[in-house]
N, C-alpha and C positions, 0 to 999 in steps of 0.2 A: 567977459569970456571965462574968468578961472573962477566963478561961480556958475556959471551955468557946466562949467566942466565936471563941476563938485555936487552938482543935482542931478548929473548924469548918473556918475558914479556911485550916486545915494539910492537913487532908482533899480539902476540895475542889481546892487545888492539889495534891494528888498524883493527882485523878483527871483533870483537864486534862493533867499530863505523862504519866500511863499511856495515855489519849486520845491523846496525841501522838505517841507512841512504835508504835501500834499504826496509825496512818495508813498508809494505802499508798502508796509511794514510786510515781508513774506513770514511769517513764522510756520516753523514746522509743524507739519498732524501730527506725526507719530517718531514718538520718542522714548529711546529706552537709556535707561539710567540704572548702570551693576555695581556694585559695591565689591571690591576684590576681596577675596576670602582673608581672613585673619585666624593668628593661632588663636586656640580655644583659651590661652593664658597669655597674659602677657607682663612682660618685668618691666621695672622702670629701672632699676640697677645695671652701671655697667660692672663689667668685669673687674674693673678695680674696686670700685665696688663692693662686688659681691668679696673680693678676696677680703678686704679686711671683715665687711658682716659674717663671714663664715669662718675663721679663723679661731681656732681654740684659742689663742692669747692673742687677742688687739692688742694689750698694752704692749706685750712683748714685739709684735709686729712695727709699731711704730717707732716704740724704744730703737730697735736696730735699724729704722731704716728716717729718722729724724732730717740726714741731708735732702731727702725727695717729699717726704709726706709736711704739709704745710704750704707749700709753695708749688702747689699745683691747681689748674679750675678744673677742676672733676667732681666737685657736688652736685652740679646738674643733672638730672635724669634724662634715661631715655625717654623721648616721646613716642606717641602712640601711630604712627604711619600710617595714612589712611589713603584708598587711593580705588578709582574708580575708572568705568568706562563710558560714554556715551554715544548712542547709535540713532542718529533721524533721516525721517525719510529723504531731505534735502540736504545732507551732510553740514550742515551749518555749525560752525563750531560756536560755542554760548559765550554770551558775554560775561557770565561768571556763575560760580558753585557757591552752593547755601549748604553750610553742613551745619546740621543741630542733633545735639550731643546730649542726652538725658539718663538720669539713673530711674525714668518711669517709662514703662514700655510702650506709653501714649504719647511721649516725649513733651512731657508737659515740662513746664519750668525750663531750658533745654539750654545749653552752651550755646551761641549760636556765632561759628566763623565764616570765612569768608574767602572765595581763592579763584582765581585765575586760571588756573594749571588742575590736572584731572589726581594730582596727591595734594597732599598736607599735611602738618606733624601737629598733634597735639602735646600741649603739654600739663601738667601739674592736676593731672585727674588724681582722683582718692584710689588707693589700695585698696586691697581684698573689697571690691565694686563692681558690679555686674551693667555696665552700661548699654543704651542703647541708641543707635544712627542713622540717620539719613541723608541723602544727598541730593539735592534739586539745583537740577541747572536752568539760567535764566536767559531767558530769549525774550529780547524786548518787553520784560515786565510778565512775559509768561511764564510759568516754572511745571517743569514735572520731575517729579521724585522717583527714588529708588524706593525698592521694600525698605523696610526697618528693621535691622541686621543689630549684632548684639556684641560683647565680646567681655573679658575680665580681665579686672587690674590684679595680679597676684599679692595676695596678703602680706609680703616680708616687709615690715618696715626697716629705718625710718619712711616718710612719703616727701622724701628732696625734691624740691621745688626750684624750676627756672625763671627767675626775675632777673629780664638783661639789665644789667649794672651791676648789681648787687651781689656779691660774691654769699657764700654758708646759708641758705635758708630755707628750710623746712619746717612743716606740719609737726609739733608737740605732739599730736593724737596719731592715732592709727597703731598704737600695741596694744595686745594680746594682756589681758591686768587679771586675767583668771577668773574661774567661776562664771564663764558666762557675759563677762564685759569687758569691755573695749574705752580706750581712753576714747574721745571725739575726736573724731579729724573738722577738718572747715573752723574751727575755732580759736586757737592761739597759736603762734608762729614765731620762730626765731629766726633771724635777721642780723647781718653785719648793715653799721648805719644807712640810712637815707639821704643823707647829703656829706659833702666833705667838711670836716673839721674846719677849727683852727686852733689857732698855740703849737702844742706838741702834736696834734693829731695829724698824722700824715698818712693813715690810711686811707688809700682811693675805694669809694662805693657808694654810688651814688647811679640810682634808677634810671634810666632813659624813660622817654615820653611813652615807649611801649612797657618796657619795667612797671611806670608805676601806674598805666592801665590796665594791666594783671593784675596790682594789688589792690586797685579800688573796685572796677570794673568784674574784675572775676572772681578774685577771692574776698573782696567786700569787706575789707580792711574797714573799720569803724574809730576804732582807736591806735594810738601810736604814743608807747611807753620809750621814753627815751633815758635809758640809762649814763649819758655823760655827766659829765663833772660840767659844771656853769661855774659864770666870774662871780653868782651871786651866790655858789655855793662853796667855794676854794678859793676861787680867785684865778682859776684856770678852765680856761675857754675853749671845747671839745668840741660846742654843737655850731660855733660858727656865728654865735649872736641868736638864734633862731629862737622865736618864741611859739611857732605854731609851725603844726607837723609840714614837712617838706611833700609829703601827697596830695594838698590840700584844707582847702579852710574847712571844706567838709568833714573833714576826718581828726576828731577831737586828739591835743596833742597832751599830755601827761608826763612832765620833767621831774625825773624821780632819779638824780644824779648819786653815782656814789663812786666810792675808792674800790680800788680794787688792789694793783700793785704786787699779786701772786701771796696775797694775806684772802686770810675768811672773811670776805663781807657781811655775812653773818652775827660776826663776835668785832664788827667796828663800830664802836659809838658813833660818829658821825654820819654814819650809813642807816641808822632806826628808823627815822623818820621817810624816810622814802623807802625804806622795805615794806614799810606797813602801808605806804602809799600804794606801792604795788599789788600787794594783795589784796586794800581795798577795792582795788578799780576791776581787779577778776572776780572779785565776790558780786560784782553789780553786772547782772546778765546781757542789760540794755547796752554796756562797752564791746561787746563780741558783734564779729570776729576781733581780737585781739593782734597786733605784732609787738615785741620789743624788741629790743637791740641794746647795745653798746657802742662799740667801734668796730671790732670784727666780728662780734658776736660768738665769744668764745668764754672769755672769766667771767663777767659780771653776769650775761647770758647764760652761759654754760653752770653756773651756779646755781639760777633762778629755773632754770629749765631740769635741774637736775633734782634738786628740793619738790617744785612742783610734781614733777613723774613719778618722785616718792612719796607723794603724798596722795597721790590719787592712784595710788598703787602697781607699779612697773617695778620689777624683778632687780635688782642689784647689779645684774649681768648686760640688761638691756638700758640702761641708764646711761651705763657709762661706753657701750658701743652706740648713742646716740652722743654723748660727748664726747668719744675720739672722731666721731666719723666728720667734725670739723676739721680736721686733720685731709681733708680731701681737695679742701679750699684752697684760695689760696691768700693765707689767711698771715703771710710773711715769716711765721718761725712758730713748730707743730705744740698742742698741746698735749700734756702726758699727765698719765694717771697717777705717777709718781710725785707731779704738782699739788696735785687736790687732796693726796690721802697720808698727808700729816697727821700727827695728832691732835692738830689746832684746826684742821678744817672740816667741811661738811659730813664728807662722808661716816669721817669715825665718829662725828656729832649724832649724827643720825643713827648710827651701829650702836651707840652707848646711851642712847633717850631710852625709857621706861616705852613698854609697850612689846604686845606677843605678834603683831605684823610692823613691816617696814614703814605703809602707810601710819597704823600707832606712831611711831615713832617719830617719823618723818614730822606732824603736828604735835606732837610735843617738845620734837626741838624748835620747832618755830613757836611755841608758845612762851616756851622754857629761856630760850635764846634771845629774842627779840623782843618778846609779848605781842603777836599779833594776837587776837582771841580765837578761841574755838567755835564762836561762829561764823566766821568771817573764814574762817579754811575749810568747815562744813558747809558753805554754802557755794565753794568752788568745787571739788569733789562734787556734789548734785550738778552741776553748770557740766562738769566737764568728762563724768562718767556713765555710758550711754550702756546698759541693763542688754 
């Protein structure tokens, strides 16, 4: 009896999923799909933000306000709010929305997300970008689309990037370097670590499963410069044991540890050998998109991001409001410009190198200082300055 009860029961559920299978899919004729109007510009800066990028003295801004600035998460950008309508002739509401996101107005190549609900927020699009969108809602494998609607990311750098985990991290490219060029955006990126420490390291940051699908998935992270101190380099243990980058085996990992300790990395012997590491690995095109880090991504980072931006030519002024504006993170205790412009470190390194631009200069203290060669910084410069 309690088998033939159980062939009953086996029966009758396969005549429910044969019933099921034989239903008629209703999809709707006639379907419209509107895109809500958007301003014609849009910021990715919030207001705190913009206060300190617009501020006649950052340093001075910070200097007095060091108890709040550092220990705050406000380097995220706004996102791009996207947000539609949908009207069919049998009111059926979709099983879900297709939005793809192109800067070609055939939307070739395209972002392509994905959403439930008639908004969504984008995030970590490129500045001064003119993109274009669409939105197709899907009814059992059916889709109909919206026109292809357009809109812009406003030009002020930096271009701060939302990686959940990961507190400080932003696009290197996207300024204004004169004459008609622009550093690259999509190409190298700074970053507080990818996983948690050990030893002394006790800063938290470390990517979530959606964190470090933004970094692989959409901004297409390839390499991963990891600036801590290893046991086989000190004898002090920062990255955790880790020999291969924390995004994956896909994503080539490059341990190029140095000291820091609020000294010039620059002018420390034990730090040449993995400076010049660094720059090799940005003079070989095939490593891009590029990230490095540190720990919070502030001195060791904030050093190499700074030298680089001078060296592929960004202003003195914008250098170092892309180095306080770590200062937004939260990044445990603020960085100041009164730190780095000793007479021992980069900045006045660079002020006092032979050469009639910053850029000159900027490669002749790294030739001068460390010996990286001059083809190997000329061959980043072409990588990373887009005519």
């Amino acid at each position: 009896m309690k088998y033939k009860n159980k062939l009953v029961r086996t029966l009758s559920l396969l005549v429910i999923i044969l019933s099921s299978c034989n239903k008629e899919v209703i999809v709707p004729k006639e379907v419209s799909v509107i895109n809500d109007e958007l301003p014609s510009s849009l910021s990715i800066h919030t207001e705190e933000q913009k206060e300190l990028l617009e501020s006649e003295d950052p340093a001075y801004l910070i200097e007095n306000n060091s108890a709040s600035f550092g220990r705050m998460s406000n380097s995220k950008p706004l996102p791009v709010s996207l947000s539609w309508k949908e009207e069919n002739d049998i009111d059926q509401a979709a099983d879900e929305y297709v939005i793809k996101i192109s800067e070609s107005s055939d939307l070739s190549n395209p972002l392509i997300y994905k959403a439930k609900e008639t908004t969504f927020d984008v995030y970590n699009l490129k500045i001064n970008t003119q993109y274009y969108y669409s939105v197709s809602s899907n009814h059992s494998g059916h889709y109909f689309s919206s026109e292809i609607n357009d809109f812009i990311i406003e030009e002020s750098a930096p271009r701060n990037l939302f990686i959940e985990g990961v507190e400080n991290c932003r696009d290197l490219g996207g300024w204004n370097i004169g004459e008609g060029r622009t550093y690259k955006q999509g190409m190298i990126y700074r970053t507080a670590q990818f996983n948690y420490g050990g030893g002394l390291n006790t800063f938290i940051s470390e990517p979530t499963s959606y964190g470090k699908s933004v970094l692989v998935d959409e901004l297409k992270i390839k390499t991963d410069i990891d600036l801590r101190r290893t046991v086989a380099f000190d004898g002090e243990d920062e990255v955790n044991g880790i020999s291969s980058s924390p995004l994956g085996n896909e994503v080539k990992y490059v341990s190029a540890p140095m000291y820091y300790g609020r000294k010039n990395i620059f002018t420390q012997e034990e730090n040449i050998d993995s400076i010049k590491l660094f720059f090799s690995t940005l003079a070989d095109e095939s490593n891009y998109p590029i990230a490095f880090h540190c720990l919070r991504g502030t001195d060791r980072t904030g050093a190499l991001a700074y030298v680089i931006g001078a060296l592929v030519g960004m202003n003195e002024e914008d250098l170092l409001l892309d180095y306080l504006f770590s200062d937004l993170a939260n990044i445990s205790t603020p960085v100041k410009k009164s730190t780095i412009d000793g007479d021992d470190f980069y900045i006045k390194g660079i002020q006092n190198s032979d050469g009639d631009t910053l850029s000159i200069k900027a490669k002749n203290y790294l030739m001068n200082t460390v010996g990286v060669s001059e083809d190997t910084l000329n061959k980043i410069i072409d990588i990373l300055v887009e005519e």
